[in-house]
N, C-alpha and C positions, 0 to 999 in steps of 0.2 A: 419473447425475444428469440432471435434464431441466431446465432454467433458462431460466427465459422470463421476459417486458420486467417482468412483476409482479413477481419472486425480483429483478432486477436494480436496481429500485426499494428494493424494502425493504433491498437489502445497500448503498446507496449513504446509505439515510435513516439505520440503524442504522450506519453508521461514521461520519456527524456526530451520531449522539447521544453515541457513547464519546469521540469527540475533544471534545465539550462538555467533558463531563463530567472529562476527563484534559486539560484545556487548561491547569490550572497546573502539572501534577504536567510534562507535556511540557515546557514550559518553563524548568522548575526545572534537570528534566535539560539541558537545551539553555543554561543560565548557566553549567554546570558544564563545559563542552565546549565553546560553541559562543556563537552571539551572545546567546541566551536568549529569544528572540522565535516559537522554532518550533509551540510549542502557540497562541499567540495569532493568528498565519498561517495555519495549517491549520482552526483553527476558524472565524475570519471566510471562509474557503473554501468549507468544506465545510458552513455554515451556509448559501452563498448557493444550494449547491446542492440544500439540502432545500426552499430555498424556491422554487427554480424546476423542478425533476420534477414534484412533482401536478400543475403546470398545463401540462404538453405530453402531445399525444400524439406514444406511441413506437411506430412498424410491427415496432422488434425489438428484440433486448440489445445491438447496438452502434449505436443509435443512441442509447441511454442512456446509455450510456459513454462513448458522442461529446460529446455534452450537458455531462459529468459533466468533461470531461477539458476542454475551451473555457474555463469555468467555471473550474475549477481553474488553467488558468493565466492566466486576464486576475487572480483576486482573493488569492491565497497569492501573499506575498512571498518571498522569500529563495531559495534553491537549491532549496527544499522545492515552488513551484508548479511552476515547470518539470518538476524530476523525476516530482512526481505526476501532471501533467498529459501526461507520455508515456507512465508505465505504463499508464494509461484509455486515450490516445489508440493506443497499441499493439494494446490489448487489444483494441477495436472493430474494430481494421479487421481483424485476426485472427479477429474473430465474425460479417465480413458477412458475409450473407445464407446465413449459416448456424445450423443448429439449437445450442443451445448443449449439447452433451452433454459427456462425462466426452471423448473425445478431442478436441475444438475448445477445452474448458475448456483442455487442459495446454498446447494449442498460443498460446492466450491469455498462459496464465502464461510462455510460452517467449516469445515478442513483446515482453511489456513487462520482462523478464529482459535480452534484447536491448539492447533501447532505454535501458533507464535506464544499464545500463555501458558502453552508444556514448555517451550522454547526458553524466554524470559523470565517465565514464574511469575508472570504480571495477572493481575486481576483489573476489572474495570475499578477508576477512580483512583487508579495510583499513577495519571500524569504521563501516558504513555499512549502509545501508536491505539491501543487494545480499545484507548477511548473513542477511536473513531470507527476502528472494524466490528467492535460489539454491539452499539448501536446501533449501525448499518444492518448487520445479519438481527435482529431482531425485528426491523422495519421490515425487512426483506419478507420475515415470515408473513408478516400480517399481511401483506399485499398478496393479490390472486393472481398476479404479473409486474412483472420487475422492469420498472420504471426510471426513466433517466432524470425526471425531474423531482421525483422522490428520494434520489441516491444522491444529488448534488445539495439537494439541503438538507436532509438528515448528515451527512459527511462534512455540509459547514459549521452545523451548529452543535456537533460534536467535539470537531476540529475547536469552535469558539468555548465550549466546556470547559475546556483545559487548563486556560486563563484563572482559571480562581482555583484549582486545585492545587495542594501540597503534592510535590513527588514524593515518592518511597520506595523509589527503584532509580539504579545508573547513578551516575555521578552525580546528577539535580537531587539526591536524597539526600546528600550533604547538606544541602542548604534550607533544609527543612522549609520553615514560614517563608523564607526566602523565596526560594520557588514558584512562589504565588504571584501573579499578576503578568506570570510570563505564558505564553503559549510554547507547547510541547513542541519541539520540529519534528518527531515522527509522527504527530498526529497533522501538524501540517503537511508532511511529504505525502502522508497516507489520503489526504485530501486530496492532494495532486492527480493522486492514482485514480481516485473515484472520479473528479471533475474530468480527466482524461475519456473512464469508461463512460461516461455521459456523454458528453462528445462525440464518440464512436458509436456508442446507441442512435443519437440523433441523425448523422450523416448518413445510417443504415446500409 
């Protein structure tokens, strides 16, 4: 892949078009689990961020994701800015002043992989965002190039993981057995963001 400041625009505009668009269904899930506010947080976020990219200029991809990840957490409420705003924030400094190709991409996804379970204290299998970004960077490694049709369905069928695990973090850990049968909303937003970079891979 070769990913430069234009590819990183359009993957940041097209994840607040599908979080628009999925901001009550996110939510619904997040009443079922959690406080219920999470589609409504990430959209007024990720809205402020469509509207503030066309008007900067960026010298490269991690200074759009610096942009992206500041943004992210002065305007998303709840557990959900923070964490988003370190996986961006991760990902840029993992991209300075480097070319974005298929090996700085997976070292990207390993940085904000990092940070968000320093961040949350989450581990894979406790019902959260981590089950869809830890599987993803683990495909990642094994492929010899990074692949848009390999990121969209290892990200669904992590996203659909979730569904049968107990939480044991955030407010769905209250509800122990409970919790089961629901899907996580940060592993669905997290889905968004991957089906988003897919997309943007494809269009090239």
């Amino acid at each position: 892949m070769k990913f430069e400041v234009e590819h990183a625009v359009d993957w940041i505009t097209k994840v607040n078009e599908k979080i628009q668009e999925q901001k009550d269904y996110l939510s619904s899930l997040d009443r079922a689990i959690g406080d219920g506010d999470h589609g409504i947080n990430m959209a007024r976020g990720f809205q402020e961020v469509a509207n503030v990219l066309p008007n900067e200029e960026f010298g490269e991809v991690s200074d759009v994701l610096k942009k992206t990840a500041t943004t992210v957490m002065s305007k998303v409420g709840g557990a959900s800015g923070p964490l988003y705003g370190t996986v961006f924030l991760k990902m840029a400094t993992a991209a300075k002043g480097a070319e974005v190709d298929d090996a700085t991409f997976v070292k990207m996804v390993e940085a904000a992989v990092d940070g968000v379970k320093q961040r949350g204290k989450a581990e894979e299998g406790e019902k959260t965002m981590i089950d869809v970004w830890s599987p993803l960077l683990s495909s990642l490694k094994e492929e010899s190039e990074v692949n848009s049709e390999k990121i969209r369905e290892v990200a669904h069928s992590s996203m659909e993981s979730t569904k049968d695990m107990v939480a044991t973090k955030g407010r769905a850990a209250y509800l122990k057995e409970r919790s089961k049968g629901h899907l996580d909303p940060g592993a669905v937003s997290s889905y968004y963001v991957f089906e988003a970079l897919a997309e943007t891979m494809e269009k090239g």
